[in-house]
N, CA, C and O atoms as CSV, one atom per row, in Angstrom:
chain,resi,resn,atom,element,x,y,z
A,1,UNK,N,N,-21.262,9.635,11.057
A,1,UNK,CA,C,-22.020,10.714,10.485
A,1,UNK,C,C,-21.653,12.043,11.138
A,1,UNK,O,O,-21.427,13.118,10.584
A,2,UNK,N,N,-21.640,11.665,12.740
A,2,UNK,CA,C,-21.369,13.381,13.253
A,2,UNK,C,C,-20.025,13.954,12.655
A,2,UNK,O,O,-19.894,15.092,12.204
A,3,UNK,N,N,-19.000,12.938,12.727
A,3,UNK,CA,C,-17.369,13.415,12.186
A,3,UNK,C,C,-17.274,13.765,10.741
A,3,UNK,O,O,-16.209,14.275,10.393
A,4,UNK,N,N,-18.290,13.567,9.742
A,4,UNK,CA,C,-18.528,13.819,8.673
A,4,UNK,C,C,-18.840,15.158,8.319
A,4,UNK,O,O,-18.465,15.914,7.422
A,5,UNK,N,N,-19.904,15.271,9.603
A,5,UNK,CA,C,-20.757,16.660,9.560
A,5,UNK,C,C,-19.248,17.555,9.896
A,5,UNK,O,O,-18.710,18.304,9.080
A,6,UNK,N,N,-18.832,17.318,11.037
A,6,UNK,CA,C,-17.781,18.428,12.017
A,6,UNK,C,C,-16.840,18.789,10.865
A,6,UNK,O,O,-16.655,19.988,10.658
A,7,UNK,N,N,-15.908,17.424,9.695
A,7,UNK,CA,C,-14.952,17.748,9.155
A,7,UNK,C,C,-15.393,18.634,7.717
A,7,UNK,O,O,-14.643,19.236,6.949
A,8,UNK,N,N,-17.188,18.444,7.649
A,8,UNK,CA,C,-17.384,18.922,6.328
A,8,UNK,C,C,-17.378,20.874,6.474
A,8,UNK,O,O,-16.936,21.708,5.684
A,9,UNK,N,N,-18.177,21.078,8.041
A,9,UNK,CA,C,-17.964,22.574,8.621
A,9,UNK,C,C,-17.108,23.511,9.108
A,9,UNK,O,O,-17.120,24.714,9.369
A,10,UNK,N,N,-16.098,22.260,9.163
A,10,UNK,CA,C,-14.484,22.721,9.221
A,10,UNK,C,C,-13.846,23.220,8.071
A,10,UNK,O,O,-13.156,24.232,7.948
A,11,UNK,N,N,-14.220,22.251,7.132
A,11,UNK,CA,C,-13.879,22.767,5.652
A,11,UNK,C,C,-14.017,23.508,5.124
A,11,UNK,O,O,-13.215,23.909,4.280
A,12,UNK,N,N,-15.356,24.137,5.453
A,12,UNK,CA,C,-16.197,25.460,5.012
A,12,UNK,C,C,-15.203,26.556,6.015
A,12,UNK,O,O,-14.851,27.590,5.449
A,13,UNK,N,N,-14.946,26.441,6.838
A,13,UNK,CA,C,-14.490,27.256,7.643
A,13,UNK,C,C,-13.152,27.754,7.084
A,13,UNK,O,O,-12.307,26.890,6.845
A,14,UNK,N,N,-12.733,29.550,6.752
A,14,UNK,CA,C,-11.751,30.358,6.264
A,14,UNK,C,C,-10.218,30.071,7.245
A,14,UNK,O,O,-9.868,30.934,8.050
A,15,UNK,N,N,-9.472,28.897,7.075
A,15,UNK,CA,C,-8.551,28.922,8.099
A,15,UNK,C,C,-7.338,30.559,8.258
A,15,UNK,O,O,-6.416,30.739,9.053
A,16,UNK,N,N,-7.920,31.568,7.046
A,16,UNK,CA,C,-6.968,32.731,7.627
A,16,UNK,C,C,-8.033,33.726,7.748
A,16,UNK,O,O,-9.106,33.872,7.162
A,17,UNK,N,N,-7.279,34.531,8.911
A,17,UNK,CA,C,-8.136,36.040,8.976
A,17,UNK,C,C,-7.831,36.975,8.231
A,17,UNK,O,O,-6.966,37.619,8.825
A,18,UNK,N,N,-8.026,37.386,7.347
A,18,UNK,CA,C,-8.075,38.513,6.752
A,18,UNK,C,C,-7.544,39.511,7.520
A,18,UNK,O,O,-6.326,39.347,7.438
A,19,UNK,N,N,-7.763,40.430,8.202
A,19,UNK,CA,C,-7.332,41.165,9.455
A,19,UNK,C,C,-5.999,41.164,9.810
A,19,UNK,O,O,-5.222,42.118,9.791
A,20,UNK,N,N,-5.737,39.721,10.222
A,20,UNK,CA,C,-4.634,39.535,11.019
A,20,UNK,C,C,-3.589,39.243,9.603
A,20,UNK,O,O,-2.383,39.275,9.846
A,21,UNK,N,N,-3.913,39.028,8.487
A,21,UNK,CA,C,-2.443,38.876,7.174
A,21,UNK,C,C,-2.642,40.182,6.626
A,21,UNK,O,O,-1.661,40.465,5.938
A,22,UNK,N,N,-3.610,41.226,6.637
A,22,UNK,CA,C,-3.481,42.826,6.341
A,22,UNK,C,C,-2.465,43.113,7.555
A,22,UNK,O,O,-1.376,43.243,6.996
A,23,UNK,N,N,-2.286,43.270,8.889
A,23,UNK,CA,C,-1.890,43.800,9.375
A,23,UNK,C,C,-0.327,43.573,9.864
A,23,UNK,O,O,0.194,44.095,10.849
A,24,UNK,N,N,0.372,42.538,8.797
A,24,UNK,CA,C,1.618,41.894,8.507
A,24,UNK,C,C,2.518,43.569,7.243
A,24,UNK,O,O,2.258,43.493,6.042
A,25,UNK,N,N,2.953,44.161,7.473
A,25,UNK,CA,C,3.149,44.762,6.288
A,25,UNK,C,C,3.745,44.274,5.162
A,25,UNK,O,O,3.460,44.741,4.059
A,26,UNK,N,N,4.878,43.013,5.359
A,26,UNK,CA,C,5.610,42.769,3.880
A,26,UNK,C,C,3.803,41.543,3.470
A,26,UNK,O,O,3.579,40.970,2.403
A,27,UNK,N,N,3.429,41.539,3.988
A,27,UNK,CA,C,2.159,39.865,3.807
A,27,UNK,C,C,1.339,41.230,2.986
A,27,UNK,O,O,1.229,40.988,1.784
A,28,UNK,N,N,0.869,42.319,3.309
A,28,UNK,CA,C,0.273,43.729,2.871
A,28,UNK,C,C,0.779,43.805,1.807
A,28,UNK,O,O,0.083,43.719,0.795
A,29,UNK,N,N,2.190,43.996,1.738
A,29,UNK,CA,C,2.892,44.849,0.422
A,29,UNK,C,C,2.214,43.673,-0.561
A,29,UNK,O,O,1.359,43.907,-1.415
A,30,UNK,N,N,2.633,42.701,-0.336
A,30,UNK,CA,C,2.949,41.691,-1.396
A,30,UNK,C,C,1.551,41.266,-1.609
A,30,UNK,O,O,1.482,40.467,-2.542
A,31,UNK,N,N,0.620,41.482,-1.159
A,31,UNK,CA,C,-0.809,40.973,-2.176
A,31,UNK,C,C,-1.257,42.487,-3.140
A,31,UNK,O,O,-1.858,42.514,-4.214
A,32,UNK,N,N,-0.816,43.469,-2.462
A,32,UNK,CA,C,-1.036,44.866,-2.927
A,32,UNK,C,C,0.074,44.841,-4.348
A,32,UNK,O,O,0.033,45.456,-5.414
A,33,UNK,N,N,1.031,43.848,-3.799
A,33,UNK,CA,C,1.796,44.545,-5.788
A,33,UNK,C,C,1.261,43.141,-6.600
A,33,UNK,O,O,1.534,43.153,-7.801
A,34,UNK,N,N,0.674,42.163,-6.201
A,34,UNK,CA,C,-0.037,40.919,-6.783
A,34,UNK,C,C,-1.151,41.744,-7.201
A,34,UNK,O,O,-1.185,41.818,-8.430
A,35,UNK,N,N,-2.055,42.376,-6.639
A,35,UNK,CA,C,-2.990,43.242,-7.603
A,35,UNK,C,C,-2.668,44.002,-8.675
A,35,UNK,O,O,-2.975,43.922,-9.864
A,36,UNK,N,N,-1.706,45.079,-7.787
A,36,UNK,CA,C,-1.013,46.028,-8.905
A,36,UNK,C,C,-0.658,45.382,-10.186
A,36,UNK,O,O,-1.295,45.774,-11.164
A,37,UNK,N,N,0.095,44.612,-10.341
A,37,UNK,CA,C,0.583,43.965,-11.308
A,37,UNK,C,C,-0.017,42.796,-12.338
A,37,UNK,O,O,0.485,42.125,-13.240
A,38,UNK,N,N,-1.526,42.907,-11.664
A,38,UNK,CA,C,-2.427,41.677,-12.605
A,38,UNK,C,C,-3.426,42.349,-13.161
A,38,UNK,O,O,-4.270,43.092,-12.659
A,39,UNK,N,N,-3.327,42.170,-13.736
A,39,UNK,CA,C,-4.416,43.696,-14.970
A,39,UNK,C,C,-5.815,43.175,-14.408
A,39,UNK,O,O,-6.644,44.072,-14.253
A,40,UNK,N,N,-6.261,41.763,-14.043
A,40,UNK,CA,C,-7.426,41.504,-13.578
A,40,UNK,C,C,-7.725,41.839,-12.934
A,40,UNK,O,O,-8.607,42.697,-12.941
A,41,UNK,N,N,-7.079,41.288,-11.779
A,41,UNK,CA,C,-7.296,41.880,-10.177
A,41,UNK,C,C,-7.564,43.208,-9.947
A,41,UNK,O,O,-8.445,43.638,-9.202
A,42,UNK,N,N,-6.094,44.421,-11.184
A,42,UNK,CA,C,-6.307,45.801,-10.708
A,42,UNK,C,C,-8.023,46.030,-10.951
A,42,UNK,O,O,-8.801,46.617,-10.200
A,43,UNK,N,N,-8.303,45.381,-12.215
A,43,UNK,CA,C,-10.167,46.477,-12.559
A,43,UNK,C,C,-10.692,45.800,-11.341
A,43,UNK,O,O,-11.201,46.514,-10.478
A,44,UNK,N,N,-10.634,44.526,-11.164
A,44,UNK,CA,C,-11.471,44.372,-9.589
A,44,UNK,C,C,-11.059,45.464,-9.166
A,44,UNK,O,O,-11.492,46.570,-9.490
A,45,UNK,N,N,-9.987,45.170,-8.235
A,45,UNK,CA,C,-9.689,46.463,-7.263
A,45,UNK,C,C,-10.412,48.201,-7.596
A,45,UNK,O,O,-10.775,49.069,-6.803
A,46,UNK,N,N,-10.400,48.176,-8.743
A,46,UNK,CA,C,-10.786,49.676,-9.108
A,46,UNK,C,C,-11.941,49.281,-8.867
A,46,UNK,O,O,-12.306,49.712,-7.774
A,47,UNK,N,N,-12.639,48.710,-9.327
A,47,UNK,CA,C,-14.806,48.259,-9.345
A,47,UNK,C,C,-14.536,48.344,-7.838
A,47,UNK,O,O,-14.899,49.453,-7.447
A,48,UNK,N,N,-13.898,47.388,-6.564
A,48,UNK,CA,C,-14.432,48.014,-5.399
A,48,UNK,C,C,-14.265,49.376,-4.947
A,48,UNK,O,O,-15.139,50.021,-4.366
A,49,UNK,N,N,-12.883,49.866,-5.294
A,49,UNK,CA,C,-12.698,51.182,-4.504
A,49,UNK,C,C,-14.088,52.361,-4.928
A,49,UNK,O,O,-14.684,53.151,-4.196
A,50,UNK,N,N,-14.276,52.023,-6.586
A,50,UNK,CA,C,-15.230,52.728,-7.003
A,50,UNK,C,C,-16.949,52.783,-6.354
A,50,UNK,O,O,-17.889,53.576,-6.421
A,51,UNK,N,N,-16.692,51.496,-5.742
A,51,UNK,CA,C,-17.720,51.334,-4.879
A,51,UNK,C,C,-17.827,52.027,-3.710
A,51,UNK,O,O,-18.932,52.226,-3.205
A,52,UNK,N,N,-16.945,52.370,-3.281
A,52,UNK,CA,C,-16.333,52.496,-1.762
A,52,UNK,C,C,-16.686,54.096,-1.530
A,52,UNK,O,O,-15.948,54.829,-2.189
A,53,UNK,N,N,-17.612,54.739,-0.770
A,53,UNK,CA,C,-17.382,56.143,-0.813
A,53,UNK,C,C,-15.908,57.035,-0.266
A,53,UNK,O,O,-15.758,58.130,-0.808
A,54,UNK,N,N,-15.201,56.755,0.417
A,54,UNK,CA,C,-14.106,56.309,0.923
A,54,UNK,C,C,-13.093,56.274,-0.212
A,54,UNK,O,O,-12.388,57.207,-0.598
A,55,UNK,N,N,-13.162,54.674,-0.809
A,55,UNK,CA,C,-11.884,54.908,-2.339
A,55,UNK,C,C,-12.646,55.918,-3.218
A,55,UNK,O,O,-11.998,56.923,-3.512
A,56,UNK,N,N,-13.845,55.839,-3.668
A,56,UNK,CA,C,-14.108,57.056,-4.642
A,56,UNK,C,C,-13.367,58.544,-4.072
A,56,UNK,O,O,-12.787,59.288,-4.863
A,57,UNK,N,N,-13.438,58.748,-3.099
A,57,UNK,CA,C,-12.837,60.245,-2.784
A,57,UNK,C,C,-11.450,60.146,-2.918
A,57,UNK,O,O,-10.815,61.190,-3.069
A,58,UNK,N,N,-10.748,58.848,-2.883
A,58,UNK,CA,C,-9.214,59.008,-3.148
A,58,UNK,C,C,-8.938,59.008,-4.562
A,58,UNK,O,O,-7.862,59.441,-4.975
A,59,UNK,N,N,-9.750,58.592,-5.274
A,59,UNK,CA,C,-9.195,58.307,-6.272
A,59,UNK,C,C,-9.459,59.605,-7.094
A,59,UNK,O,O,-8.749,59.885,-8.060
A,60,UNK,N,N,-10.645,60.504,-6.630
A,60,UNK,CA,C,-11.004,61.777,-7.287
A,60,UNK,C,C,-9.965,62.864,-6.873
A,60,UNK,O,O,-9.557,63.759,-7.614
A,61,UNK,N,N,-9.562,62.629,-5.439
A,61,UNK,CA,C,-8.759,63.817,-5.339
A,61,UNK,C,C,-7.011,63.209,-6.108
A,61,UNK,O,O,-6.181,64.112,-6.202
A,62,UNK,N,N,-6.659,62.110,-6.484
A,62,UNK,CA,C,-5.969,61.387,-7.349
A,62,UNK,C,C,-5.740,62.142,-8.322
A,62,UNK,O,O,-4.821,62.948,-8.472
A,63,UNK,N,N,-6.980,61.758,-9.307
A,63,UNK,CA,C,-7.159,62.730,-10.401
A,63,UNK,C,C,-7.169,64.501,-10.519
A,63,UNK,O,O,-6.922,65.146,-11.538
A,64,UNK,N,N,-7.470,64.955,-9.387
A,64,UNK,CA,C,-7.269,66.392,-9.046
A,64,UNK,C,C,-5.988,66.288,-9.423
A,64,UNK,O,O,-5.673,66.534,-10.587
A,65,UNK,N,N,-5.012,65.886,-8.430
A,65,UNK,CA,C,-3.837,66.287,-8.563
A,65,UNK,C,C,-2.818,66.017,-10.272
A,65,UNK,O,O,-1.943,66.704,-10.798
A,66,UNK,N,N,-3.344,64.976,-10.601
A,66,UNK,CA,C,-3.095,64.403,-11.879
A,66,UNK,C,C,-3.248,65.527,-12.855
A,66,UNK,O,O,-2.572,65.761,-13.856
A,67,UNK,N,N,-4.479,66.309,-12.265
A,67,UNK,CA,C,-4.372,67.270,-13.467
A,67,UNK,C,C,-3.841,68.434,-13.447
A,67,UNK,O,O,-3.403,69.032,-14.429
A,68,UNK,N,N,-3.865,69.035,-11.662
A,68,UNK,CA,C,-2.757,69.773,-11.515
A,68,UNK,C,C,-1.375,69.776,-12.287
A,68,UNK,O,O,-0.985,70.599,-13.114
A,69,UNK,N,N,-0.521,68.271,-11.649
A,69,UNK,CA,C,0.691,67.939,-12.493
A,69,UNK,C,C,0.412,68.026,-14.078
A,69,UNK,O,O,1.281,68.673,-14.663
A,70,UNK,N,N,-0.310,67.666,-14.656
A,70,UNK,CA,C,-0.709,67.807,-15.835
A,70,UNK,C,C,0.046,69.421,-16.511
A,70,UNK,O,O,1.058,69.700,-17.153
A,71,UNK,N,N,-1.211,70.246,-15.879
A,71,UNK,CA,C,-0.711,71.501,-15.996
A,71,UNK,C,C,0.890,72.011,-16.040
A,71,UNK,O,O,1.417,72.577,-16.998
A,72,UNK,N,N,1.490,71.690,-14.843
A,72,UNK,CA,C,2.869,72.111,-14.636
A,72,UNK,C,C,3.892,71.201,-15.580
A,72,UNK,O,O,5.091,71.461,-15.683
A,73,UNK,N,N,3.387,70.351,-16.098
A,73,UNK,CA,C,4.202,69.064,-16.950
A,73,UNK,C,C,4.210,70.180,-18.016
A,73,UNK,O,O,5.313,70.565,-18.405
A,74,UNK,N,N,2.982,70.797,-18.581
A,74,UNK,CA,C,2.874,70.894,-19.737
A,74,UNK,C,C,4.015,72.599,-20.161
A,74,UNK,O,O,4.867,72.751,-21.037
A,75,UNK,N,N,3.488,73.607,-19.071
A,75,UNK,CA,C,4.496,74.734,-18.892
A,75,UNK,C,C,6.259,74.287,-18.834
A,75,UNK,O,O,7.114,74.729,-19.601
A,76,UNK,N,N,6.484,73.303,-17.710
A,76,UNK,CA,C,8.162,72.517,-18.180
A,76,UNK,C,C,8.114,72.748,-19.355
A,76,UNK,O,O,8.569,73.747,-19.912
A,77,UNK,N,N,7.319,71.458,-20.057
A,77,UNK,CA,C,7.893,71.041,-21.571
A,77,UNK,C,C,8.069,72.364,-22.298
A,77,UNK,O,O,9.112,72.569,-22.920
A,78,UNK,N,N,7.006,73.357,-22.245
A,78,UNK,CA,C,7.364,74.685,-22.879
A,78,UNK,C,C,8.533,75.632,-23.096
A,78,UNK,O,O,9.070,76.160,-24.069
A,79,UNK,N,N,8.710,75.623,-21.697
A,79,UNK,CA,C,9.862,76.567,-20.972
A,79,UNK,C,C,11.300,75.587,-21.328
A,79,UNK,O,O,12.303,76.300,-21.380
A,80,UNK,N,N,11.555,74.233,-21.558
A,80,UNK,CA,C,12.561,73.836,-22.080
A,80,UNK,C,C,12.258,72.604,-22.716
A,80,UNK,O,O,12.126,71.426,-22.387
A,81,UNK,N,N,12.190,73.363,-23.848
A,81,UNK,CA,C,11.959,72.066,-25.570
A,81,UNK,C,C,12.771,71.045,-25.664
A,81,UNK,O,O,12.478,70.010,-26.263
A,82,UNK,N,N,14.238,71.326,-24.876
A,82,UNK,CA,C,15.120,69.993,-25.375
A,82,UNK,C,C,14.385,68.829,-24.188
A,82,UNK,O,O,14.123,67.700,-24.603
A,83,UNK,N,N,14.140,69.121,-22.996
A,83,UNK,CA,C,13.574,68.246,-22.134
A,83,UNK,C,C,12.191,67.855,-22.768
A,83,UNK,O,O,11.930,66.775,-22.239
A,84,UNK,N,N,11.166,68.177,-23.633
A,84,UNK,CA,C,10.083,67.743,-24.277
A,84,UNK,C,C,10.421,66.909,-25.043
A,84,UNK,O,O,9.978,65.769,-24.910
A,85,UNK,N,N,11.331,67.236,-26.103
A,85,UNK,CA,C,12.314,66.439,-26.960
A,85,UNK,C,C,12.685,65.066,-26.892
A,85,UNK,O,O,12.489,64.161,-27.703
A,86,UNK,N,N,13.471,65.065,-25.368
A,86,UNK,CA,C,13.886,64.210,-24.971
A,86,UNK,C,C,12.282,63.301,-24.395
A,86,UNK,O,O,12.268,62.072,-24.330
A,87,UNK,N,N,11.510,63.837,-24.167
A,87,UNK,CA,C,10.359,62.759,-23.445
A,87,UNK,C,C,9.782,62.492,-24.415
A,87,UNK,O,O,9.216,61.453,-24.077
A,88,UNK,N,N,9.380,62.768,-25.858
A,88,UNK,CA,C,8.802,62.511,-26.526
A,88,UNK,C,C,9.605,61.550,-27.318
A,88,UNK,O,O,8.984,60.797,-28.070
A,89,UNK,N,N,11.295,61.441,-27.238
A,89,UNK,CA,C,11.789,60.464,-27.954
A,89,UNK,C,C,11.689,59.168,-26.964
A,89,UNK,O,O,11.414,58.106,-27.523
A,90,UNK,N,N,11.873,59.149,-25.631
A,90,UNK,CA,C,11.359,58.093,-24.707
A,90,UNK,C,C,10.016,57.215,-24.890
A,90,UNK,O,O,10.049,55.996,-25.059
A,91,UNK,N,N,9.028,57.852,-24.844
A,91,UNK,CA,C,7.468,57.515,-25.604
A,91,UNK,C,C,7.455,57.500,-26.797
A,91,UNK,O,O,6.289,57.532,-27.189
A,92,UNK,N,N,8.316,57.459,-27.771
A,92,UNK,CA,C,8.203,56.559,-28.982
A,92,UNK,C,C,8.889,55.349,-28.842
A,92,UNK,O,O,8.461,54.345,-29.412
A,93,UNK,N,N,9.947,55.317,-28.124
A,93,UNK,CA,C,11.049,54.192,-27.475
A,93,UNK,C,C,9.734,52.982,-27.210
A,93,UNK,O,O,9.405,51.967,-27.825
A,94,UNK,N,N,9.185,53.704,-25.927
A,94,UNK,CA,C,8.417,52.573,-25.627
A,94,UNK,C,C,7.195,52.270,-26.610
A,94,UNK,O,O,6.922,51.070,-26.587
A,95,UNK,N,N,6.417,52.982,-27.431
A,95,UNK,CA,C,5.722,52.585,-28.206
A,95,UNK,C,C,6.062,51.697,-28.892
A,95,UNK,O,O,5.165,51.063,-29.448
A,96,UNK,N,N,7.535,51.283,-29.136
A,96,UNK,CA,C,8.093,50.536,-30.553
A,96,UNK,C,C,7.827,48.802,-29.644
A,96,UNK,O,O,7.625,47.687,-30.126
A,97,UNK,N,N,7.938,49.231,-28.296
A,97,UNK,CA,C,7.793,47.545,-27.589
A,97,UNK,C,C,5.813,47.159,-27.251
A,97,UNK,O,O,5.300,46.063,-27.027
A,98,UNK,N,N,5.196,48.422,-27.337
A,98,UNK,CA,C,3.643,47.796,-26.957
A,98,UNK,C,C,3.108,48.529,-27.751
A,98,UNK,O,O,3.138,49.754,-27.869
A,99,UNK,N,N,2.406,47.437,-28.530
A,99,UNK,CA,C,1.265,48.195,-29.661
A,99,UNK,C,C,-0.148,48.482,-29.599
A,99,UNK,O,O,-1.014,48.567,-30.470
A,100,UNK,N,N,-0.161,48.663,-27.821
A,100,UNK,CA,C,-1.238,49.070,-27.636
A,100,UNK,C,C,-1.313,50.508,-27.017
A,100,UNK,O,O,-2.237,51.268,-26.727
A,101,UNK,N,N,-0.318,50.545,-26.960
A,101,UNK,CA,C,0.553,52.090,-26.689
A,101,UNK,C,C,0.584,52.762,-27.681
A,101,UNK,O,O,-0.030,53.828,-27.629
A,102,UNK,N,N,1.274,52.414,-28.906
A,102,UNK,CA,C,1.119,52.969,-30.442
A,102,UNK,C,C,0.014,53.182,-30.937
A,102,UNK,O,O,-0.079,54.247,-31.548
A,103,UNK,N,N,-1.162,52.335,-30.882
A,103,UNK,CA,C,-2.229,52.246,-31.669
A,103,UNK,C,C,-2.579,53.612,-30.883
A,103,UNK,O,O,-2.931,54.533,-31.620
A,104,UNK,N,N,-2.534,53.895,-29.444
A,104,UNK,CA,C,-3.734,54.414,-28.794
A,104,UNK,C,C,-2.648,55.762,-29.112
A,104,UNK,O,O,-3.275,56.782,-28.826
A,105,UNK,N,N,-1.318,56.097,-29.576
A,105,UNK,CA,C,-0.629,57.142,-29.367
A,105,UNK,C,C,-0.885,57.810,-31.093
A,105,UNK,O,O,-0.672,58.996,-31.342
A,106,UNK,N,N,-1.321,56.900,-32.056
A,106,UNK,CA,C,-1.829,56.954,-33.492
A,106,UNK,C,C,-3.173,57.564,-33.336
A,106,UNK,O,O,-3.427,58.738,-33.605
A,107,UNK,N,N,-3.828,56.884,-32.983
A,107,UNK,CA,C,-5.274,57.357,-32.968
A,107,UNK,C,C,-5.506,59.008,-32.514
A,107,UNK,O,O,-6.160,59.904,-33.049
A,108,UNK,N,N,-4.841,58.983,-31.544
A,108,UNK,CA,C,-4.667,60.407,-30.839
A,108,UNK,C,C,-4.363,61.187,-32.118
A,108,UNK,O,O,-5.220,61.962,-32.543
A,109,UNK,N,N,-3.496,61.074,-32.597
A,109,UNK,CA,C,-2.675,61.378,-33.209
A,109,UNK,C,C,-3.519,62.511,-34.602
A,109,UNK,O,O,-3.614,63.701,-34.902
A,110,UNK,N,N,-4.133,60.655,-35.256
A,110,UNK,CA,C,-4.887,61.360,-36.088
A,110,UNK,C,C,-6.161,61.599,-36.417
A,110,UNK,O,O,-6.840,61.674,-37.441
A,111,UNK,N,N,-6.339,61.729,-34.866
A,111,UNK,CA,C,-7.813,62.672,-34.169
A,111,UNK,C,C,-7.739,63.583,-34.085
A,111,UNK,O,O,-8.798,64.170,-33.859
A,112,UNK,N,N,-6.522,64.385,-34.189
A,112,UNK,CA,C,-6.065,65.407,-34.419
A,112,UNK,C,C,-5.623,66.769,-35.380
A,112,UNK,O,O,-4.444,67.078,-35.550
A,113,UNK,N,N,-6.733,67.495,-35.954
A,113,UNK,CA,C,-6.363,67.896,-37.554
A,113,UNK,C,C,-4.869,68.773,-37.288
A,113,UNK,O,O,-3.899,68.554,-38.013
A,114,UNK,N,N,-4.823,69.671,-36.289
A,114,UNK,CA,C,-3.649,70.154,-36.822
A,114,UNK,C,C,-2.329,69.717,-36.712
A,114,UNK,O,O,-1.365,70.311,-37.195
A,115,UNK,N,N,-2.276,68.370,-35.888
A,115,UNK,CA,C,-1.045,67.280,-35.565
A,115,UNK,C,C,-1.262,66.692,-37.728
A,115,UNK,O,O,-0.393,66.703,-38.600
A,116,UNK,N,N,-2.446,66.364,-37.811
A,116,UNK,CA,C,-2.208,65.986,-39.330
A,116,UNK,C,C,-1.813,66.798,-40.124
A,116,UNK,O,O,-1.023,66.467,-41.008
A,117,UNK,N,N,-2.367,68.316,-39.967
A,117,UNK,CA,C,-1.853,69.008,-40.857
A,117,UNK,C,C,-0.305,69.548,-41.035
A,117,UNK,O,O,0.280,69.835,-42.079
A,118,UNK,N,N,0.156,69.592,-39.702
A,118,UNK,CA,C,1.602,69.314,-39.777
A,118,UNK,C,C,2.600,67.952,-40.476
A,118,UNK,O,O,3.715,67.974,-40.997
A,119,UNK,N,N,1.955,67.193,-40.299
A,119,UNK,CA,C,2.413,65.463,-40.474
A,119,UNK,C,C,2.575,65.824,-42.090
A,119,UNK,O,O,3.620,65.885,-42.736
A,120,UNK,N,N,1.420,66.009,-42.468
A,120,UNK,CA,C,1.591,66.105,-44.001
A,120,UNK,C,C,2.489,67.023,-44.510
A,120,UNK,O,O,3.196,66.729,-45.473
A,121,UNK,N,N,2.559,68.503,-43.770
A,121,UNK,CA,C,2.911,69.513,-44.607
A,121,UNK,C,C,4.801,69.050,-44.389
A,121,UNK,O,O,5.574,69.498,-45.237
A,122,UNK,N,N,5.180,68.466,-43.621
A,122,UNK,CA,C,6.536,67.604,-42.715
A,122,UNK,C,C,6.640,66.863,-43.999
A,122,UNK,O,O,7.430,67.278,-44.846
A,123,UNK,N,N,5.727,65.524,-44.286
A,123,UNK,CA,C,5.933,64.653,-45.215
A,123,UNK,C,C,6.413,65.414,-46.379
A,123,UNK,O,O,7.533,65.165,-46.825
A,124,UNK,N,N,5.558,66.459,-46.994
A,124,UNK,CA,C,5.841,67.071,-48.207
A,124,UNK,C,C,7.140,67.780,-48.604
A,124,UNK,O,O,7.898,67.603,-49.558
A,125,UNK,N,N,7.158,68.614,-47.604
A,125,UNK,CA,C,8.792,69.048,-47.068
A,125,UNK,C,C,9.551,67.804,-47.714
A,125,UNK,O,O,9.756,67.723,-48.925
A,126,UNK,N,N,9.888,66.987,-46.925
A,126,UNK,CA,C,10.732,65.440,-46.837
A,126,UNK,C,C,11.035,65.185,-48.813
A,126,UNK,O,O,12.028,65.121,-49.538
A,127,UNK,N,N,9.694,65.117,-48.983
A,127,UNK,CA,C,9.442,64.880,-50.355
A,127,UNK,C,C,9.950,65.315,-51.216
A,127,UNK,O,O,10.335,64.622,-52.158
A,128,UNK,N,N,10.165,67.092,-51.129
A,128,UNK,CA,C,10.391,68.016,-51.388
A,128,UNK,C,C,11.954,67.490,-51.509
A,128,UNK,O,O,12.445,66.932,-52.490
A,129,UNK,N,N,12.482,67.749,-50.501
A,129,UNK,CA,C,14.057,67.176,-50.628
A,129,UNK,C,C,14.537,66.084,-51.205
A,129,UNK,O,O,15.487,66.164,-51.984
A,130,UNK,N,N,13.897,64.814,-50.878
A,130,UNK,CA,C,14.203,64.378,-51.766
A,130,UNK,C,C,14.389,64.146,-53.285
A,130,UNK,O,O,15.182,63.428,-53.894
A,131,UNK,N,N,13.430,64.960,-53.694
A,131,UNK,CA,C,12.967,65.396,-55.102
A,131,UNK,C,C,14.854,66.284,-55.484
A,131,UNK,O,O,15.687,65.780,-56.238
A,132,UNK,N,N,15.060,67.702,-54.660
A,132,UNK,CA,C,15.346,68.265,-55.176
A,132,UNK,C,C,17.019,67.524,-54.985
A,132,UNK,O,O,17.782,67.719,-55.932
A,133,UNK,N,N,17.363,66.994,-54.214
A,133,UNK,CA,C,18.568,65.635,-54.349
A,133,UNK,C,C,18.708,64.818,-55.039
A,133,UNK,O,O,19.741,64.178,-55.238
A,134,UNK,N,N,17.498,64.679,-55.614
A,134,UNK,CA,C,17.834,64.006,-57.202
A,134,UNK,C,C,18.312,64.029,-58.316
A,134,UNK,O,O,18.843,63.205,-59.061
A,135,UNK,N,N,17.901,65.759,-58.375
A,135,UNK,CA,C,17.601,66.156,-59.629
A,135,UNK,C,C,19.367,67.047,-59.597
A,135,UNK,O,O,19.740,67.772,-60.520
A,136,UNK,N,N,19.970,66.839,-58.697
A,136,UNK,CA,C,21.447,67.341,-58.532
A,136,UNK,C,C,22.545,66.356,-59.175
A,136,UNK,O,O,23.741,66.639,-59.111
């Protein structure tokens, strides 16, 4: 009975420290890109940091900067159209492989009246030509 008890409290017992496999860096990297890379794990991970007063402040000043870059992304693309060009033909590239990328790059899209009102007045154009290539 006692060896029953000892092997059943042994069992219960965490044979790793936590502590001591964080403070391994490749043992670190590699549960950190096992999160990164598991869509589950990451919303855990986000639900604690969000918990965390600590991760909440990283992740806000995160987003600060996010929108900083934001800003300066958006003046680039201005200041040289062929480089917008070129990123906007990249992000249709990848839209064509995830359609949850598309759906959400559609929706935007045509949440948008004056992105529609271009789309159409584009389509009609199109139309337009083809019409008048016909009739040649």
């Amino acid at each position: 009975m006692l060896i029953a008890l000892i092997t059943f409290l042994a069992s219960c017992q965490s044979g790793t420290d936590v502590n001591q496999m964080l403070s391994k860096t490749e043992t670190r990297m590699e549960m950190m890109n096992k999160i990164a890379y598991d869509s589950t794990m990451a919303k855990e991970m986000m639900g604690a940091m969000m918990n965390n007063q600590n991760g909440k402040m990283m992740m806000q000043q995160h987003q600060a900067m996010m929108m900083e870059d934001n800003s300066s992304m958006m003046k680039m693309m201005k200041d040289n159209p062929a480089m917008m060009h070129s990123m906007m033909m990249n992000m249709l590239e990848a839209c064509k492989g995830d359609t949850t990328m598309m759906s959400g790059m559609c929706k935007a899209m045509m949440g948008n009246k004056e992105m529609m009102d271009m789309m159409e007045k584009m389509k009609a154009e199109k139309k337009d030509m083809n019409m008048n290539g016909m009739n040649k």
